[in-house]
C-alpha positions in Angstrom: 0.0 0.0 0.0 2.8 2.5 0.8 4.7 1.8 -1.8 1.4 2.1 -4.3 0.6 6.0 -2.4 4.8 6.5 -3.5 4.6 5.8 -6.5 1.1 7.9 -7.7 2.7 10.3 -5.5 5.9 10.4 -7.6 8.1 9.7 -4.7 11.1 7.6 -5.6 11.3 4.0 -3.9 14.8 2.4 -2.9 15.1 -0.8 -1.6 17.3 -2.0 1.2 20.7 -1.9 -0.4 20.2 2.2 -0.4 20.1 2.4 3.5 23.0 -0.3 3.4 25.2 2.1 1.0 24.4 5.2 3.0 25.5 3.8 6.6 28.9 2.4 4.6 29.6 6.0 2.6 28.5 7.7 5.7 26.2 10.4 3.5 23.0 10.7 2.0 23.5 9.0 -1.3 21.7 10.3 -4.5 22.8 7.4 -6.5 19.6 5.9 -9.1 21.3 2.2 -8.5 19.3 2.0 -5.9 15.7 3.1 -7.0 13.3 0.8 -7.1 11.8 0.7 -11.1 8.9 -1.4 -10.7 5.8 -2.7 -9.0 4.7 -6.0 -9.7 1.4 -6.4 -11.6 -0.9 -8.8 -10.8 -1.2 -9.8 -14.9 2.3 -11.2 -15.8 2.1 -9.5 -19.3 2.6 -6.2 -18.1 6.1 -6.7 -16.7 7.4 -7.4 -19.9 10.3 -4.9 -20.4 10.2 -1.3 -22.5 13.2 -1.5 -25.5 14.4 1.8 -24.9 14.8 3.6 -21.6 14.9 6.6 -23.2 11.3 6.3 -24.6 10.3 7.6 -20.5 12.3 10.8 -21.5 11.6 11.4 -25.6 8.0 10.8 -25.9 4.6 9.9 -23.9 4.7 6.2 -22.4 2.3 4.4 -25.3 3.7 0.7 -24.0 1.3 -0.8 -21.3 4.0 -2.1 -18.9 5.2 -1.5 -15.6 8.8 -1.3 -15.7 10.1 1.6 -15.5 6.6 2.7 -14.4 7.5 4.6 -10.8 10.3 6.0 -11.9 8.2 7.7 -15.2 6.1 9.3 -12.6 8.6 10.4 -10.5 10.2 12.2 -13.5 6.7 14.0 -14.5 6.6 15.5 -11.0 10.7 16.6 -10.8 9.5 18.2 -14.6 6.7 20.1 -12.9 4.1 18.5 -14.6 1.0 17.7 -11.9 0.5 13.9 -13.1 -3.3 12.8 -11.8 -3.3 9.3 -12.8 -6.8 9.0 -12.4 -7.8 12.7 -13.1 -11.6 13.2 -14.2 -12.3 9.0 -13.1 -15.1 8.1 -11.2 -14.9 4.7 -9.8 -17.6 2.5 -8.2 -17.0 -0.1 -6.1 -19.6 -2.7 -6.6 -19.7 -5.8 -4.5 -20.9 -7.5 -1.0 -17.3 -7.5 -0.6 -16.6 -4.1 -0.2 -18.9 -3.8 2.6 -17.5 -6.5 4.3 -13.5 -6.3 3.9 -14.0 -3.0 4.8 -9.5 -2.4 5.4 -9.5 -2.8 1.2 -12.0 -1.1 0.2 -10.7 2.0 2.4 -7.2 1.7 0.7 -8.8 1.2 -2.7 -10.9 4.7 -2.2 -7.5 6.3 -0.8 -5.4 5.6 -3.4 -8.3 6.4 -5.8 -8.2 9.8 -4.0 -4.5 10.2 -4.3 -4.5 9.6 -7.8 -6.8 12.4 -8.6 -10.0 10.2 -8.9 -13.9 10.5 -6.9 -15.8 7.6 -5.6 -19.3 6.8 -6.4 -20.8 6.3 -3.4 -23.7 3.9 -4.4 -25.3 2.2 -7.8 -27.9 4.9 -8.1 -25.3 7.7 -7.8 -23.5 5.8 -11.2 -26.3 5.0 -12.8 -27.0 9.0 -13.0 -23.8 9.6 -14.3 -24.2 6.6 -16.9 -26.8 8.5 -17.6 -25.7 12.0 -18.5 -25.0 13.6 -21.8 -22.4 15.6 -21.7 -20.3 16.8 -25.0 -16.9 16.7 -25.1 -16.8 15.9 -20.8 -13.4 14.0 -19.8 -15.4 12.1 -17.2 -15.2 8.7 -17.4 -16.6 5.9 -14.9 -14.8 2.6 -13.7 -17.0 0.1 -12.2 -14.4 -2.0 -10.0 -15.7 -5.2 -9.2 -15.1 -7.4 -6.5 -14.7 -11.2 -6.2 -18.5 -12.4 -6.2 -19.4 -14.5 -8.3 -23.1 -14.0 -7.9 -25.0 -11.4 -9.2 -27.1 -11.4 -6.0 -23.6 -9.9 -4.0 -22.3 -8.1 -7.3 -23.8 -4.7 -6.1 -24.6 -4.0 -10.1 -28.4 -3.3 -9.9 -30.3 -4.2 -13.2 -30.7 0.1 -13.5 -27.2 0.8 -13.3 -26.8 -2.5 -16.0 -29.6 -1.1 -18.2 -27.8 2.2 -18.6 -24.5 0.6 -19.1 -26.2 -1.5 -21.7 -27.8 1.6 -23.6 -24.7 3.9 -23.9 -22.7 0.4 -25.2 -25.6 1.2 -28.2 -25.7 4.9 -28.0 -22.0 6.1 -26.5 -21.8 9.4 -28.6 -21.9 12.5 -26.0 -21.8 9.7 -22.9 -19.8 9.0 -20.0 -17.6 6.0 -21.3 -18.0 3.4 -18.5 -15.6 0.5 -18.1 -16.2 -2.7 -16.1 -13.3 -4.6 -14.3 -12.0 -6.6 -11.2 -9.4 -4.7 -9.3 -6.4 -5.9 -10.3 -7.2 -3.2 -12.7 -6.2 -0.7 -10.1 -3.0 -2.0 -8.9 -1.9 -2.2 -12.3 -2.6 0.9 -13.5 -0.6 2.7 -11.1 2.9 0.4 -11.4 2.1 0.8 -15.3 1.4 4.5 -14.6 -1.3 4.3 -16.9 -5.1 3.8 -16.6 -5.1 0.2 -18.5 -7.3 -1.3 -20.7 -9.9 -3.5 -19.7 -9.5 -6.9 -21.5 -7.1 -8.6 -18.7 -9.5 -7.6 -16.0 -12.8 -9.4 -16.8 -15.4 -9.7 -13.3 -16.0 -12.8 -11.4 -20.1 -12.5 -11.9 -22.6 -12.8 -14.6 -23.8 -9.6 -14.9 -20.2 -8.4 -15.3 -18.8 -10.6 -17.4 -21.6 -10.0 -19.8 -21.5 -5.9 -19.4 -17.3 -6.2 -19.8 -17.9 -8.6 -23.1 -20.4 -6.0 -24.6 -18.1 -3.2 -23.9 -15.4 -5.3 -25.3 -17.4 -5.9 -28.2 -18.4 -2.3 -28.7 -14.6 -1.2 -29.2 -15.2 0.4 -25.2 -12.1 -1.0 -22.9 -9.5 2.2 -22.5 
């Protein structure tokens, strides 16, 4: 979790041989040998490796991978630039599970937070926002699932999959909505990039069908 809050943060990460290397050289050391380059992803296929280094400094990150994902933020932030990882997101966490693991879902809504994003509070609340037609708005909404695998404890109400289902048909001038488990979360932020959805399909029905629609539809970043 703290190294998660570091790294949408844009603070570096070192491990354990930095401390090590300061007590020997007796001084702060400012050496990069030390920083920490990447989180692990919970999809293997992200930590596949970038082919130039230099790609963080030339041009905007277009690989979805996580090395050299903390480090790209980090550079942003030295740069000036205010990175938001999840600027203009609004994320909804649907699930029994939320309620009850409550520890998680409290992290998940901090680092949602931290990264620039709002919570939806309830189905209703997104199923509004599904709901609105707004030209050229930068909002978008993420449905993060949890691990039910019942629609019963899915926390997707047949309204708030109705209007998911309609702008899937009619998305011109809509909130784009995507549909994933939270892995997608984690990811994103070692990968420093809000990912696309087709590694992160729910555990439920009612998502699995709404992600496979929107996957159909061309909808998953």
């Amino acid at each position: 979790m703290k190294a998660m809050r570091a790294a949408l943060a844009g603070i570096p990460i070192v491990d354990k041989s930095w401390c090590d290397a300061c007590v020997d050289s007796k001084e702060l050391l400012l050496e990069s040998g030390h920083i920490v380059t990447s989180l692990p992803t919970k999809i293997p296929l992200f930590m596949r490796n970038m082919s130039d280094i230099k790609s963080i400094y030339d041009k905007p990150r277009d690989l979805s991978t996580a090395t050299f994902g903390i480090p790209s933020l980090a550079i942003c932030r030295r740069s000036g630039q205010e990175v938001l990882l999840f600027q203009n997101v609004y994320v909804f966490l649907a699930g029994n599970v939320w309620k009850h693991d409550t520890t998680k879902s409290k992290d998940i809504q901090l680092l949602v937070k931290e990264g620039g994003g709002s919570i939806l509070t309830s189905a209703s609340q997104s199923t509004k926002m599904v709901k609105e037609e707004i030209p050229g708005s930068e909002k978008q909404v993420v449905i993060l699932c949890d691990d039910s695998n019942t629609d019963s404890a899915s926390g997707i109400t047949k309204a708030l999959a109705r209007a998911v289902s309609d702008l899937y048909d009619r998305p011109i001038d809509r909130t784009p909505v995507f549909i994933v488990n939270s892995k997608w979360l984690f990811d994103s932020i070692s990968c420093a990039k809000c990912l696309e959805t087709e590694e992160y399909a729910p555990e439920h029905p009612i998502g699995i069908s709404l992600w496979r629609l929107g996957k159909e539809k061309g909808i998953s970043s």
